[in-house]
C-alpha positions in Angstrom: 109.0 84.2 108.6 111.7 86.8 109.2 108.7 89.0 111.1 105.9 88.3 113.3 102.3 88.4 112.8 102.1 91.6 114.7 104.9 93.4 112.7 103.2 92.5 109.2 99.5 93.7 110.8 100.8 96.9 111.6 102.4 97.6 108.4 99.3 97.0 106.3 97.2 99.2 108.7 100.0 102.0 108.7 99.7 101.5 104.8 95.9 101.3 104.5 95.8 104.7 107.0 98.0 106.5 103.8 95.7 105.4 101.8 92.7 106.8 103.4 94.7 110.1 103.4 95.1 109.9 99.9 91.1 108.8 98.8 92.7 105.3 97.8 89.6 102.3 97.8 92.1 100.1 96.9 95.7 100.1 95.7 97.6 97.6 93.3 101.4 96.9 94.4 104.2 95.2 92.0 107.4 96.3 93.6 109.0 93.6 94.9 110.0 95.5 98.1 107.0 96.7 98.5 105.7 92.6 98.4 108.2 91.7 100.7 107.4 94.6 103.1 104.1 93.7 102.9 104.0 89.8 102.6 107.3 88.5 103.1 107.3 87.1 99.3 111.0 87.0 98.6 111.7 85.2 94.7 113.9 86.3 91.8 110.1 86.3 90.1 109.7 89.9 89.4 111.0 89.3 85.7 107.3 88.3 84.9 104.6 90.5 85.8 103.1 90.7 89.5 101.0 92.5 91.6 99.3 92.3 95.3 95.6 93.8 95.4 95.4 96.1 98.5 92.2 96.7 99.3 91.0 99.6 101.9 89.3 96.5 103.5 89.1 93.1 103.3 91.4 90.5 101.8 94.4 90.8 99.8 95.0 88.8 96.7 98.3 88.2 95.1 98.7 87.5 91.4 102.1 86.0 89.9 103.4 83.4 87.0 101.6 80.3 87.9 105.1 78.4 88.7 106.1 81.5 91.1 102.3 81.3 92.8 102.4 77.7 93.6 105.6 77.8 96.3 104.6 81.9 97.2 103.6 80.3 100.5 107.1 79.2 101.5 107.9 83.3 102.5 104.9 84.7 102.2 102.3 84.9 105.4 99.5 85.3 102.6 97.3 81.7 102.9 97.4 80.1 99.7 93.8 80.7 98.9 94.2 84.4 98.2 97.3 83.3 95.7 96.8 83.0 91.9 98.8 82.3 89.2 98.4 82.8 85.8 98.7 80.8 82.6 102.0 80.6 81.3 100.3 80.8 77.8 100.3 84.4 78.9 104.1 84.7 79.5 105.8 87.4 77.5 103.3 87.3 74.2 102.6 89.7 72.1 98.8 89.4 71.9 98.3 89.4 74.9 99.4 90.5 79.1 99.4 88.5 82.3 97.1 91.1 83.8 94.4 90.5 81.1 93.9 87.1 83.2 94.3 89.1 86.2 91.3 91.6 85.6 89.1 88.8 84.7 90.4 86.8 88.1 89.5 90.0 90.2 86.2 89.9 88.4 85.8 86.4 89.7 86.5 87.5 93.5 84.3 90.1 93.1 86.3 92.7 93.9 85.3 95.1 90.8 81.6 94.2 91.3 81.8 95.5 94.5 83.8 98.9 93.3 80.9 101.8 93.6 83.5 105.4 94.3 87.2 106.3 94.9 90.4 105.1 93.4 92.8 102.8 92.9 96.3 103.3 93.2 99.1 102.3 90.9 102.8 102.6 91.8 103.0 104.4 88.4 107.2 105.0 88.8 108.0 101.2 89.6 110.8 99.9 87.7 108.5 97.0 87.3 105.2 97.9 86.4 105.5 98.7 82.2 103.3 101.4 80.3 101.9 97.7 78.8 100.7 96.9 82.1 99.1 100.3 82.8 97.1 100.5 79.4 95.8 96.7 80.0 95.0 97.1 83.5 92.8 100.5 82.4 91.3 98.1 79.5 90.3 95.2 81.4 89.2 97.1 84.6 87.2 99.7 83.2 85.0 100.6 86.3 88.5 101.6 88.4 89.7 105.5 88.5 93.1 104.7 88.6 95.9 107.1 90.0 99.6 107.6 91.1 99.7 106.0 94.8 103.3 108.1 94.4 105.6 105.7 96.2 102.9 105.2 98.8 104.3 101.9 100.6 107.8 103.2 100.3 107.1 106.0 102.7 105.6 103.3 105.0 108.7 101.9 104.7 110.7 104.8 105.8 110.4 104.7 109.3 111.9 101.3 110.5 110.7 98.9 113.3 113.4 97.4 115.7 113.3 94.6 113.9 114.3 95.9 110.7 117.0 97.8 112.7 118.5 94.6 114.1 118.4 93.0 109.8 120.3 96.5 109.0 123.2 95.6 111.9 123.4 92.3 110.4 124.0 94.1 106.8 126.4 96.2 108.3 128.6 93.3 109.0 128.7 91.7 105.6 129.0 95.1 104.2 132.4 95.3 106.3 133.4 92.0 105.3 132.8 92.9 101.4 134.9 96.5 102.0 137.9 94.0 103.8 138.0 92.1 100.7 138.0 95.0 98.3 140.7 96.3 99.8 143.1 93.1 100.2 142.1 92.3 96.3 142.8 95.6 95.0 146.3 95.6 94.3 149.2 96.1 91.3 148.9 93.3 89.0 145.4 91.6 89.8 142.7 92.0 87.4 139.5 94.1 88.3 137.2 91.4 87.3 139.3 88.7 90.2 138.8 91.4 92.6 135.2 92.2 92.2 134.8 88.4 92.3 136.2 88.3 95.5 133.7 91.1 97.2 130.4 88.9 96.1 131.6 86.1 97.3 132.2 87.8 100.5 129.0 89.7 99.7 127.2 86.0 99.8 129.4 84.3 102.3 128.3 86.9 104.7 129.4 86.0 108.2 129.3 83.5 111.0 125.9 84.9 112.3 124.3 86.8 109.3 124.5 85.0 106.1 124.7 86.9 102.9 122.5 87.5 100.3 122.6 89.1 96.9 122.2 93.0 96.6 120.4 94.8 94.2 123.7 96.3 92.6 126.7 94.6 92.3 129.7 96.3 93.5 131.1 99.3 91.6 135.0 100.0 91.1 135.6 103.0 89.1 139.7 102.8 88.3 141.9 105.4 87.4 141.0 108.2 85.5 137.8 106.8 85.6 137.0 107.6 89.7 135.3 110.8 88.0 132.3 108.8 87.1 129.8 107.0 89.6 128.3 103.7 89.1 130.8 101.9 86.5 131.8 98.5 87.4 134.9 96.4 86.2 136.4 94.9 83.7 139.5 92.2 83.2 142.1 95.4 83.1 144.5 95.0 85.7 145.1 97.2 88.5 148.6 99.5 87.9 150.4 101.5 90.3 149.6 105.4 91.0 145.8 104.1 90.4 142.8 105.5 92.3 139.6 102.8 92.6 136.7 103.7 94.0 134.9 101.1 96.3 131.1 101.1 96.8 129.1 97.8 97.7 126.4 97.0 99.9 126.5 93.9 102.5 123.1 92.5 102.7 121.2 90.3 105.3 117.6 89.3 104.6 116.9 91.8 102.1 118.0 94.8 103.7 121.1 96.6 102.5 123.7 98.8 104.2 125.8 100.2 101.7 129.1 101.6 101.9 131.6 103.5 99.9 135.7 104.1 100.1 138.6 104.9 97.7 141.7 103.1 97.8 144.7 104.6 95.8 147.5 102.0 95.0 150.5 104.2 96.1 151.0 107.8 97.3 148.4 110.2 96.6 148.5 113.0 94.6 148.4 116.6 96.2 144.9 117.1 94.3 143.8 113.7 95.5 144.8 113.9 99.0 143.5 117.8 99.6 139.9 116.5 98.0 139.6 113.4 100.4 140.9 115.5 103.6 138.0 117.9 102.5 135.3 115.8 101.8 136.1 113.8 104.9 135.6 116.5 106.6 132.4 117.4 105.2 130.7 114.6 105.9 132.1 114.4 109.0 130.1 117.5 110.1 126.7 116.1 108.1 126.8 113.2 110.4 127.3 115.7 113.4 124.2 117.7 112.4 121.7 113.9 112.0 119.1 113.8 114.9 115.2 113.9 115.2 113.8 117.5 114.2 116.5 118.6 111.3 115.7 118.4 108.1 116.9 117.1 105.1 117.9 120.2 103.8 119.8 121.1 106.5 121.9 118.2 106.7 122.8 119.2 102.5 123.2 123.3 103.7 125.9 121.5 106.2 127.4 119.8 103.2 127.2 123.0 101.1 129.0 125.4 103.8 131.8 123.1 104.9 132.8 122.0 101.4 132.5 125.7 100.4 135.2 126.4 103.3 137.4 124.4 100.7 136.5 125.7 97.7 134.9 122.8 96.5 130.9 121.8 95.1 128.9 119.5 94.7 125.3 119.8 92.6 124.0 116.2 93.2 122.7 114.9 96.4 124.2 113.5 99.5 121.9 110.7 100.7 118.8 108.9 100.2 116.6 106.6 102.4 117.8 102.4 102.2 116.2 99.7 103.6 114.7 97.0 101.9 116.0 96.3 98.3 115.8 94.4 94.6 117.8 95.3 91.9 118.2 97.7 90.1 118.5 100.2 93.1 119.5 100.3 97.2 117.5 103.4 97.7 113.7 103.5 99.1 113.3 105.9 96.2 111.7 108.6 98.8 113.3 110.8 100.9 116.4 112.5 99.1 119.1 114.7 101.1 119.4 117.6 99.0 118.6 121.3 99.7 115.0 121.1 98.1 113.9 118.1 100.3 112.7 119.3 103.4 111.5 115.9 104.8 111.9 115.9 109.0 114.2 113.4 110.6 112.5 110.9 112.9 113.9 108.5 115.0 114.8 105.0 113.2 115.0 106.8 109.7 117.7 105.5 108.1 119.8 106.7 105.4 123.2 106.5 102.9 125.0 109.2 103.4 127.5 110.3 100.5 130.7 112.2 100.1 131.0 111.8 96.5 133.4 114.0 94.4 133.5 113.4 91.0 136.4 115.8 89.5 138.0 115.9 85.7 140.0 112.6 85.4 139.9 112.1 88.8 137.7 111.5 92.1 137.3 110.2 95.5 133.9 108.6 97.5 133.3 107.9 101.0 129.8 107.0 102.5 128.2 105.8 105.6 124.9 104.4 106.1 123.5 105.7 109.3 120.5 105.5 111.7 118.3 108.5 113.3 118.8 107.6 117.1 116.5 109.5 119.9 119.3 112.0 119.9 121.6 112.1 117.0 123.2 109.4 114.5 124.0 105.7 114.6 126.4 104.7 111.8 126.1 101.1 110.9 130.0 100.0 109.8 132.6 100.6 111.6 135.8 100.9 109.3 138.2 103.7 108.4 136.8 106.3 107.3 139.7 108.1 105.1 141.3 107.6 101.9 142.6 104.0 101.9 146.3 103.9 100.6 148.3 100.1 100.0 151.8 100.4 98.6 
């Protein structure tokens, strides 16, 4: 188990109080996250549908493809008795839905029988719970008032334990390794594809005392003119002199992610280049200055907003967003977002990526930092250079 009884108790009682603010009798959770938060279940699985059954009280039942369901046990804390797996003769078919045999399985427990007021919660904006799964679910569990539980265990998640503080440091130190080998494999002559090979296998390798694990987006290397668009990849062109590539991966230990971005420019930078790096550095330089308990999200962007302004420079999209715990498609916690209309509070042991991101005609430049809430201001979790990166 990567967490103690304890830790895993007070998580489901910090969820279950949330959902007695939010008139929940019972809530149903598919994302895998959210199951690893909750349970410790940690399996490439989530291809098929699952779900745990949260009730307000009692036991917790969790429902996956019979093959996935049998060895659940081997991360989970759950006792095998409250595991179920369903038929694979309901495995991606037209006719009919896993959760179909799931209804009728909660039926058997009892747990609809014993339904008399309230709601049930659905995490209706998981990327893995399908408008399928929502219209079966209503079908075969007629007697539930289902609603949006609107992210309500990723909120839980936001504030993070000790424990998951120490994971993130562990993270940190992959992540460095990966950004090392990004910047020794990107160089004149070598193909993008060989260099983004290189990151995940440092990405896996991990180090000495945190081993590595897979992140829930590979790493991203827009090149040349293409720096002015986020989240592209690679692809078996070769790097060329005069070229920009922007760097951003995540290192990963147990699940938990620290990501991290840079830009590496194979030769002297342009005037344009260098004046937008200098500025953005700066930028987020002052962001990280202005993180401690008591600010707000929004200030931390109005920081952003003035000292880029001071440049003449702006940027419409956000700076930053809650990490933690992570599958793919996406690093974020999909809560709290740093942007001027977000006016979410800093607490101590929030943690977040923070991102200079400039995304210019033909041309850009990214550097980020993921970063802990300390009892007085900001712990930032890597430790490498923080400026445009420049190999001849």
């Amino acid at each position: 188990m990567t967490f103690t009884e304890d830790e895993y108790s007070r998580r489901l009682a910090a969820v279950r109080e949330r959902m007695t603010r939010q008139n929940l009798t019972a809530l149903i959770v598919t994302d895998p996250s959210n199951l690893y938060y909750l349970l410790g279940y940690n399996a490439l699985s989530f291809y098929t549908p699952q779900m745990l059954y949260v009730p307000l009280e009692g036991e917790l039942y969790f429902f996956a493809r019979a093959m996935d369901a049998a060895g659940a046990f081997r991360t989970s804390w759950l006792p095998q008795d409250q595991t179920f797996g369903y038929p694979e003769t309901f495995v991606q078919r037209k006719d009919t839905h896993p959760f179909v045999w799931v209804g009728q399985k909660l039926r058997e427990l009892g747990v609809v029988n014993n339904f008399s007021h309230g709601q049930v919660g659905l995490e209706m904006d998981s990327y893995y719970f399908s408008p399928r799964a929502f219209e079966v679910l209503v079908k075969a569990l007629p007697e539930y008032r289902f609603t949006d539980s609107y992210e309500l265990v990723n909120w839980v998640r936001v504030v993070k334990s000790p424990a998951e503080i120490d994971l993130m440091r562990g993270a940190a130190r992959v992540c460095e390794s990966a950004m090392e080998a990004a910047f020794e494999s990107v160089e004149i002559g070598r193909r993008q594809c060989d260099a983004a090979a290189a990151i995940m296998s440092a990405q896996v390798k991990g180090t000495d005392a945190f081993g590595g694990d897979h992140p829930a987006i590979v790493p991203m290397l827009p090149t040349g003119a293409g720096a002015d668009t986020p989240h592209l990849t690679w692809s078996d062109q070769a790097f060329i002199a005069g070229e920009t590539t922007v760097v951003e991966l995540a290192g990963v230990f147990r699940r938990y992610h620290v990501p991290m971005a840079r830009t590496i420019v194979l030769g002297t930078p342009s005037t344009r280049l260098d004046y937008l790096a200098k500025s953005t550095g700066e930028a987020l330089n002052a962001v990280l200055d202005a993180v401690r308990p008591g600010a707000t999200t929004s200030d931390l962007a109005q920081t952003w907003n003035i000292a880029l302004a001071e440049h003449g420079l702006h940027k419409p999209s956000r700076i930053g967003y809650s990490i933690g715990i992570a599958y793919a498609p996406d690093w974020g916690e999909r809560t709290v977002s740093i942007r001027t209309d977000d006016d979410t509070v800093l607490a101590e042991n929030m943690t977040f990526h923070i991102i200079g991101g400039m995304w210019m005609d033909d041309y850009g430049y990214e550097v980020s930092e993921a970063v802990r809430v300390t009892d007085s201001g900001v712990e930032t979790f890597t430790s490498f250079p923080r400026h445009l990166l420049t190999k001849e």
